[in-house]
C-alpha positions as CSV (number, residue, x, y, z in Angstrom):
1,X,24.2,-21.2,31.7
2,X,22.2,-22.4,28.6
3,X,19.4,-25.0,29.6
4,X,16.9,-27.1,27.9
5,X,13.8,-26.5,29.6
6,X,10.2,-27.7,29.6
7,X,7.1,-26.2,29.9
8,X,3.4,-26.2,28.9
9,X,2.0,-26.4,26.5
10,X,4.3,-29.0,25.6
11,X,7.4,-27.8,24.4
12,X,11.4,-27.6,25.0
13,X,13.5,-24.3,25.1
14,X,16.7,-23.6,25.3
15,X,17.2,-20.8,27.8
16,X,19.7,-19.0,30.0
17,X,19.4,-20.0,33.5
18,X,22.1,-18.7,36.8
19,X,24.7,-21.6,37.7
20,X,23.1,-23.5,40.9
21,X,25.1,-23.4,44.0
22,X,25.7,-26.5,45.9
23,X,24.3,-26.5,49.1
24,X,24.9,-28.8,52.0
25,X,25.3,-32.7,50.8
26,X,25.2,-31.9,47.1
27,X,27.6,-31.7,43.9
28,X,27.4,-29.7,41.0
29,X,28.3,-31.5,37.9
30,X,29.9,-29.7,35.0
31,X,27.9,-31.4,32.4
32,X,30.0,-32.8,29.5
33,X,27.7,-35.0,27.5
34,X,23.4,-35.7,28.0
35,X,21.6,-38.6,26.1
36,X,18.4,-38.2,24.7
37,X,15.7,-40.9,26.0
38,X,12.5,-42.0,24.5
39,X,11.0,-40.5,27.8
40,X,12.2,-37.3,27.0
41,X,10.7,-37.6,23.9
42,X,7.4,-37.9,25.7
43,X,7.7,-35.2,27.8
44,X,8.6,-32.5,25.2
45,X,5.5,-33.8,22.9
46,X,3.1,-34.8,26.0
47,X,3.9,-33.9,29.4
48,X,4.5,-35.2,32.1
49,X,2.4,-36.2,35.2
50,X,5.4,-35.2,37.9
51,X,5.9,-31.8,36.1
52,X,2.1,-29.3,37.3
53,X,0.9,-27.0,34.8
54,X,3.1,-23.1,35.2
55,X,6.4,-25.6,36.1
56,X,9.2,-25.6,34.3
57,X,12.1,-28.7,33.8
58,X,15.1,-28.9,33.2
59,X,15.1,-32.3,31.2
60,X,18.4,-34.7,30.7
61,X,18.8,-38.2,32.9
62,X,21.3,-39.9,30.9
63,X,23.9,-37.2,32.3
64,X,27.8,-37.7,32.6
65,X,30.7,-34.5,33.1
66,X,33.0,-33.5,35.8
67,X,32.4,-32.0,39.2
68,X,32.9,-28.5,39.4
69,X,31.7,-27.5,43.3
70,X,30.6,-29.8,46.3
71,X,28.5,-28.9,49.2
72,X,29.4,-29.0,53.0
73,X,29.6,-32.6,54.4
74,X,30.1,-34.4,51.1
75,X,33.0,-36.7,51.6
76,X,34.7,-39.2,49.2
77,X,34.4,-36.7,45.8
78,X,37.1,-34.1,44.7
79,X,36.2,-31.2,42.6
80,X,37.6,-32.3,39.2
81,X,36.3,-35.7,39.5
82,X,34.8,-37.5,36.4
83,X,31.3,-38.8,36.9
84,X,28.4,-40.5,35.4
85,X,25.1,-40.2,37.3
86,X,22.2,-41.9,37.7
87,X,18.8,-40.6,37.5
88,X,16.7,-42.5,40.5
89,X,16.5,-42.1,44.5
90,X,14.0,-42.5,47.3
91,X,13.4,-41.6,50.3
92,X,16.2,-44.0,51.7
93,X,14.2,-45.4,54.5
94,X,11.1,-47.4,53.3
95,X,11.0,-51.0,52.5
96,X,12.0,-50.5,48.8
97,X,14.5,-48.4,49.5
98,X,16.0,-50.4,51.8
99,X,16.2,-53.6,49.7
100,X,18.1,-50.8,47.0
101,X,14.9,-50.6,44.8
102,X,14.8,-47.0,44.8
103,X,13.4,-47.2,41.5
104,X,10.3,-48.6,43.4
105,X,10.4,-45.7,46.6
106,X,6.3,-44.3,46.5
107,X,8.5,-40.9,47.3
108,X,10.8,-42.0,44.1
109,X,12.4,-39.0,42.3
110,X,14.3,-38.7,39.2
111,X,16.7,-36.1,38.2
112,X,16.0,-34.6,34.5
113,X,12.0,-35.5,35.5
114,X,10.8,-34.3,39.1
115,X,14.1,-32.0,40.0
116,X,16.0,-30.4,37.0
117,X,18.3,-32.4,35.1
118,X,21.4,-32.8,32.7
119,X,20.5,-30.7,29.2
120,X,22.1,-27.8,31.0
121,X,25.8,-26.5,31.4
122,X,25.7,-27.8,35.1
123,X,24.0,-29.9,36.9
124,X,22.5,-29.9,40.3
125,X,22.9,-33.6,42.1
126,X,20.2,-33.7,45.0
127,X,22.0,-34.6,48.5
128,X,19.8,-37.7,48.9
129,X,21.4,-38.6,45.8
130,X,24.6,-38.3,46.5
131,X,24.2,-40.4,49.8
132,X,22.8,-42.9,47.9
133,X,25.4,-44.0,45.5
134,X,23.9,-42.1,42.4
135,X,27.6,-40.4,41.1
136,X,30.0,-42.4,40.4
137,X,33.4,-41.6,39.5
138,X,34.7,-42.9,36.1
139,X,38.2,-42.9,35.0
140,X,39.8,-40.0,33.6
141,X,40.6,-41.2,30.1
142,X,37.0,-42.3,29.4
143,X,34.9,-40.7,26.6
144,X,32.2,-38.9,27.9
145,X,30.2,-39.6,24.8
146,X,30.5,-43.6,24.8
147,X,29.4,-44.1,28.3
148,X,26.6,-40.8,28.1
149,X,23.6,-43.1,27.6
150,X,24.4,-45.7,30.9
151,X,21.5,-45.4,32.3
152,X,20.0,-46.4,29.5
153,X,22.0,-49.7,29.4
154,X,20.9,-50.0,33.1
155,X,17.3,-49.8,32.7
156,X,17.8,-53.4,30.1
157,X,20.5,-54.9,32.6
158,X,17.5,-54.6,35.1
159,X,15.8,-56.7,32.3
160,X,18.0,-59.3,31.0
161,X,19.3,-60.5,34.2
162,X,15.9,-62.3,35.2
163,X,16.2,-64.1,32.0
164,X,19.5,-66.3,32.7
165,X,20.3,-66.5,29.0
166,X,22.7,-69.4,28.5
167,X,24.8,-70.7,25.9
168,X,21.6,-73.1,24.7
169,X,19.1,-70.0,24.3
170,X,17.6,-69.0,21.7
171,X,16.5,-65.3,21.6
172,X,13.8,-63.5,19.8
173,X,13.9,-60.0,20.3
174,X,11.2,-57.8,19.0
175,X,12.6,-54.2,18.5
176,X,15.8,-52.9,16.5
177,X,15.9,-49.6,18.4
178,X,18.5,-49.1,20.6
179,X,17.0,-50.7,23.5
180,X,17.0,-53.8,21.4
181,X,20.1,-53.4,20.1
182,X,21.6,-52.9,23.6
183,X,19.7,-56.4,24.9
184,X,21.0,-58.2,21.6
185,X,24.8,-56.7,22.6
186,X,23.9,-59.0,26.2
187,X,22.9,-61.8,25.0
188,X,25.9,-62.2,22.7
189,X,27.7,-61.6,25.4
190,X,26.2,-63.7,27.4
191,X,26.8,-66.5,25.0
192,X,22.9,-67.1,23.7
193,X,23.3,-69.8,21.2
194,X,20.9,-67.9,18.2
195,X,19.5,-64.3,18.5
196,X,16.5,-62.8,16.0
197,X,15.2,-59.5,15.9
198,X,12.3,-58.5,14.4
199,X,12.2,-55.1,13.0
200,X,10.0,-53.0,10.7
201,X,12.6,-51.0,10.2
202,X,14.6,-51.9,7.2
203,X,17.8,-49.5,8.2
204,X,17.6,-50.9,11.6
205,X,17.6,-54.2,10.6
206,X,20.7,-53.8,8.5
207,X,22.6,-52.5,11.7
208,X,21.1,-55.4,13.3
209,X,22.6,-57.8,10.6
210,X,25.8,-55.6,10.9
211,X,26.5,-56.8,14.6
212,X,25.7,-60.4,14.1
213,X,22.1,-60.8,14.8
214,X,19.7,-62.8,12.5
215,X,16.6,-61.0,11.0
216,X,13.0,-60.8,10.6
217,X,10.9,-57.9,8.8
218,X,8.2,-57.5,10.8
219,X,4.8,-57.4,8.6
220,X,6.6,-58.9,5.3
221,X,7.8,-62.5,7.0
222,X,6.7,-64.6,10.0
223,X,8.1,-64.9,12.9
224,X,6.8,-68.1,14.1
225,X,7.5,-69.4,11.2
226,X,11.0,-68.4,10.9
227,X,11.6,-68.9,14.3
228,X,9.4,-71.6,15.4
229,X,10.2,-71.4,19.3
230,X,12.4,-69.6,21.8
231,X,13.6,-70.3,25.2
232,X,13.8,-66.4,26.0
233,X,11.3,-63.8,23.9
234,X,12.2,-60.1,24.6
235,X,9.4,-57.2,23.7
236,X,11.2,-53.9,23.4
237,X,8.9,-52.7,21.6
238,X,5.6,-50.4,22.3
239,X,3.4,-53.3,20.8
240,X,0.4,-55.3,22.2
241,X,0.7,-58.1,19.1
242,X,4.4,-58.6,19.9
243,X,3.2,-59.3,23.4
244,X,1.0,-61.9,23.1
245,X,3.0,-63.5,19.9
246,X,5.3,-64.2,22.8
247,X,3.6,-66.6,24.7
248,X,3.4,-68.5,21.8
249,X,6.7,-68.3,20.5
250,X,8.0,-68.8,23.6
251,X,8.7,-72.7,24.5
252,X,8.2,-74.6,27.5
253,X,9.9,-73.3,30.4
254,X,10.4,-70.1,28.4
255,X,11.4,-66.7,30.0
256,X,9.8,-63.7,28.6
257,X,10.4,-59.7,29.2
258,X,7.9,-57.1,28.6
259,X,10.1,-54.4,28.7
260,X,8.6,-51.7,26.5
261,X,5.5,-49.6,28.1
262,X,2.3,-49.5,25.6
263,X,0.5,-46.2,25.0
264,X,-1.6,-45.4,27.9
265,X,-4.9,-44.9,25.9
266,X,-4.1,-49.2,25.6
267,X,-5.8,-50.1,28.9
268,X,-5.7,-54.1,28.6
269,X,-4.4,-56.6,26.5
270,X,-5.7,-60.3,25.8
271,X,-3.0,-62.6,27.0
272,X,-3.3,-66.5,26.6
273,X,-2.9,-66.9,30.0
274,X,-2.8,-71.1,29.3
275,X,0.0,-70.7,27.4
276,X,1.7,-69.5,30.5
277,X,0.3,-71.7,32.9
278,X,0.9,-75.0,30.5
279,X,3.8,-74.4,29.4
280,X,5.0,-73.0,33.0
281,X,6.9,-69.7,31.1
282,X,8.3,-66.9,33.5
283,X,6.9,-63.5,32.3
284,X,8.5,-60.6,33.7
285,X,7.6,-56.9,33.5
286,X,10.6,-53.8,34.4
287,X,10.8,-50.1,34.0
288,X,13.4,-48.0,35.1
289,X,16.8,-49.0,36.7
290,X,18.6,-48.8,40.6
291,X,22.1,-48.4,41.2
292,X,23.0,-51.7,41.3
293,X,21.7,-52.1,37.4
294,X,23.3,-48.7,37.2
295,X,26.7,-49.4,38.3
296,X,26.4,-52.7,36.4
297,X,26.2,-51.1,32.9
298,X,28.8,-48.9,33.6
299,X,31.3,-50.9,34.4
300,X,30.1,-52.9,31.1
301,X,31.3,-50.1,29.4
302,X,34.0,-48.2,31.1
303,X,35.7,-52.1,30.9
304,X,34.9,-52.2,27.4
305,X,33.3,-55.2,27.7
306,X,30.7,-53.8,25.9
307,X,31.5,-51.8,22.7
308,X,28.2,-49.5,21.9
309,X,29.6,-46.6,20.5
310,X,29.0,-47.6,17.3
311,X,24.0,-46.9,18.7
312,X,25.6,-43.2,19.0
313,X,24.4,-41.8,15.5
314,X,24.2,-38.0,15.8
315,X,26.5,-35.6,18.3
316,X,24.8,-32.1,18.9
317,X,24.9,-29.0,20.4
318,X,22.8,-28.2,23.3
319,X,21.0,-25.6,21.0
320,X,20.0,-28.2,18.7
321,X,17.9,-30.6,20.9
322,X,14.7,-29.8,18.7
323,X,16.5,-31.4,16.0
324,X,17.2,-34.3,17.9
325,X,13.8,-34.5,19.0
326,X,12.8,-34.7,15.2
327,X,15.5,-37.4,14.7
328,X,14.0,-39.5,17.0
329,X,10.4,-39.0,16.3
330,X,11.4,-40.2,12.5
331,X,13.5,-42.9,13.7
332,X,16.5,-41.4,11.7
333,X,18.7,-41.7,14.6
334,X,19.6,-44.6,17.3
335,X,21.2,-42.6,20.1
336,X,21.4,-39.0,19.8
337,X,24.0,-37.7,22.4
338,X,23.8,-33.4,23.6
339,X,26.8,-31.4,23.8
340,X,26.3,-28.3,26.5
């Protein structure tokens, strides 16, 4: 089967690689479509710290397709089945895991980062897995490509639903890449009375504008003064000026979410920490995505509750994820969806 693989020094090739056989408690997953992630962005320019020098990966976690074989003991899945799975599980017996934060497990593992992932033909799903809720059947007539990048929309789930946007928010969001766009697409729906994004991306602005959202070029206008205040501030962004900006945008009582990671060579990051303490705002922090978030998203867009076809900008081949890659890095792309 043909597989995008990582290895040092940092690169992805596409390579021929035998069909894995299902052993007992696992499924093999004809894969049908793979989203690429910022993540795996990372990894093919920079590494990764669960993949040792002399390893190689099979990268991919935004993986849906059909099952094609099932291991001994798996019950409830037919081969033929169509599936969308999701990339986290634990150990399934510590504290975390037992409260469903698998995300959180200290033995967490994610398919397409520790164990081999989606860019491939087939899939491999770990048996821990599998008894853990990660595949989860979709129906038949669903578009593989629509509903590819789930996990994706589970990881922002995980970080809109501590805010509690209402129908008297307003919403700043600060980044018009498709994890904004995905957290502006929530807060419509979840009836936020106004909703800015501030961009400094004129082309992602404009698709911004297209959906409804109100907009602010970052660098050429100011967002406190065009916004003045928020009840909920959103950084989906990798910035450490957006950050603090929204403490003080944010108004009394405000919620804030710092969902997007900073570069790791930015250690610390000046806060005014009585801005949060006066004005008694809730700032929260998330990374990754359970099953609950998982299941969530999905059923956001299997129901079509959600329409976000329209962040899927380029379909490729397997063969072509370099390309991709370079789509990304230039910001010429929102999602870019892989076809084995």
């Amino acid at each position: 089967m043909k597989a995008a693989i990582f290895s040092y020094p940092p690169h992805v090739e596409v390579k021929d690689r035998g069909i894995p056989s299902p052993r007992d408690g696992e499924i093999l997953v004809q894969v049908k479509a793979g989203a690429l992630c910022g993540t795996d962005l990372r990894i093919a320019r920079k590494g990764h710290g669960s993949i040792r020098e002399g390893e190689e990966r099979i990268l991919g976690h935004e993986v849906v397709g059909i099952i094609a074989k099932k291991g001994a003991s798996v019950e409830g899945f037919k081969e033929g089945m169509h599936v969308a799975v999701a990339p986290n599980y634990g150990c399934g017996k510590c504290s975390y895991c037992i409260r469903g934060l698998t995300h959180h497990c200290p033995e967490t593992r994610a398919i397409g980062i520790t164990v081999d992932g989606g860019f491939a033909e087939f899939m491999l799903v770990p048996q821990k897995a599998v008894t853990q809720g990660n595949v989860v059947v979709v129906p038949d007539n669903v578009d593989f490509v629509t509903i590819s990048f789930v996990e994706a929309l589970a990881c922002v789930v995980h970080g809109f639903l501590p805010l509690q946007v209402g129908f008297e928010d307003r919403v700043l969001i600060y980044g018009a890449g498709p994890i904004g766009l995905m957290f502006w697409e929530l807060c419509r729906h979840a009836g936020a009375k106004e909703v800015w994004i501030v961009d400094l991306s004129l082309e992602r602005l404009k698709v911004a504008e297209e959906r409804g959202a109100r907009t602010i070029l970052a660098g050429k206008e100011s967002v406190k003064e065009t916004v003045g205040s928020a009840e909920v501030v959103i950084v989906a962004a990798p910035s450490p000026e957006a950050q603090k900006e929204a403490l003080e945008i944010a108004g009394t009582y405000g919620r804030i979410n710092f969902f997007g990671g900073l570069p790791p060579q930015i250690k610390e990051v000046p806060l005014p920490s009585n801005l949060i303490h006066y004005k008694e705002l809730l700032v929260t922090g998330t990374t990754r995505s359970n099953n609950f978030h998982f299941r969530y998203a999905l059923d956001l867009l299997v129901s079509q509750t959600l329409d976000l076809s329209y962040l899927v900008t380029h379909v490729l081949p397997l063969e072509e994820i370099e390309r991709g890659l370079q789509l990304m890095e230039s910001q010429q792309s929102l999602k870019v969806v892989l076809i084995p």
